[in-house]
C-alpha angles and dihedrals in degrees: 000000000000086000092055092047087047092051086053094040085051096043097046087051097054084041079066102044082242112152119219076242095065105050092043084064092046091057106038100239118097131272088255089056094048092053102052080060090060093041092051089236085116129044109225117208127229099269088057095049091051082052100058096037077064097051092045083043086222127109129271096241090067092072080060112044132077094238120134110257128219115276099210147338095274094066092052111103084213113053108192131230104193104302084336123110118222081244101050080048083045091050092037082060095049094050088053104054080053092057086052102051084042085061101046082051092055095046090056102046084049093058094049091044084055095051088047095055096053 
């Protein structure tokens, strides 16, 4: 079993473009030690496993369940940017371009207020 969990584990992470380095780094063990989990030859407990599910940003029963996992990024709805979602980049977007608008509007009420005032 602990094969099996280490293979999903493996394949949700590359699914991901997450290194064993990585992880490693996000849960403060070395790389070596991360990937004897992926390999089965450690047994995680359950605290590590709700670690990496986080990581992963999955739930833990998917280690455990025979549905078919994501082959790569690209096949995700939601592509990450950091902790960033292609939609809160999108909205970011949006809000600027209103900023922006808001600006040009105060620019130019600024440059009537100036002419009145002279």
């Amino acid at each position: 079993m602990k094969k099996i969990i280490g293979n999903r584990i493996r394949k949700l992470r590359e699914s991901k473009d997450y290194s064993q380095e990585n992880m490693g780094s996000e849960l403060g063990i070395t790389a070596g030690a991360y990937a004897k989990i992926e390999r089965g030859e450690s047994d995680p407990s359950a605290t590590r496993l709700i670690q990496i599910a986080e990581i992963l940003e999955v739930e833990v029963s998917v280690f455990f369940q025979e549905a078919p996992l994501p082959q790569n990024r690209a096949e995700d709805d939601i592509k990450k940017y950091g902790i960033a979602t292609q939609r809160d980049i999108e909205a970011l977007h949006e809000l600027i371009l209103l900023l922006k608008k808001e600006l040009e509007l105060l620019k130019t009420e600024i440059k009537g207020a100036k002419k009145k005032a002279r």
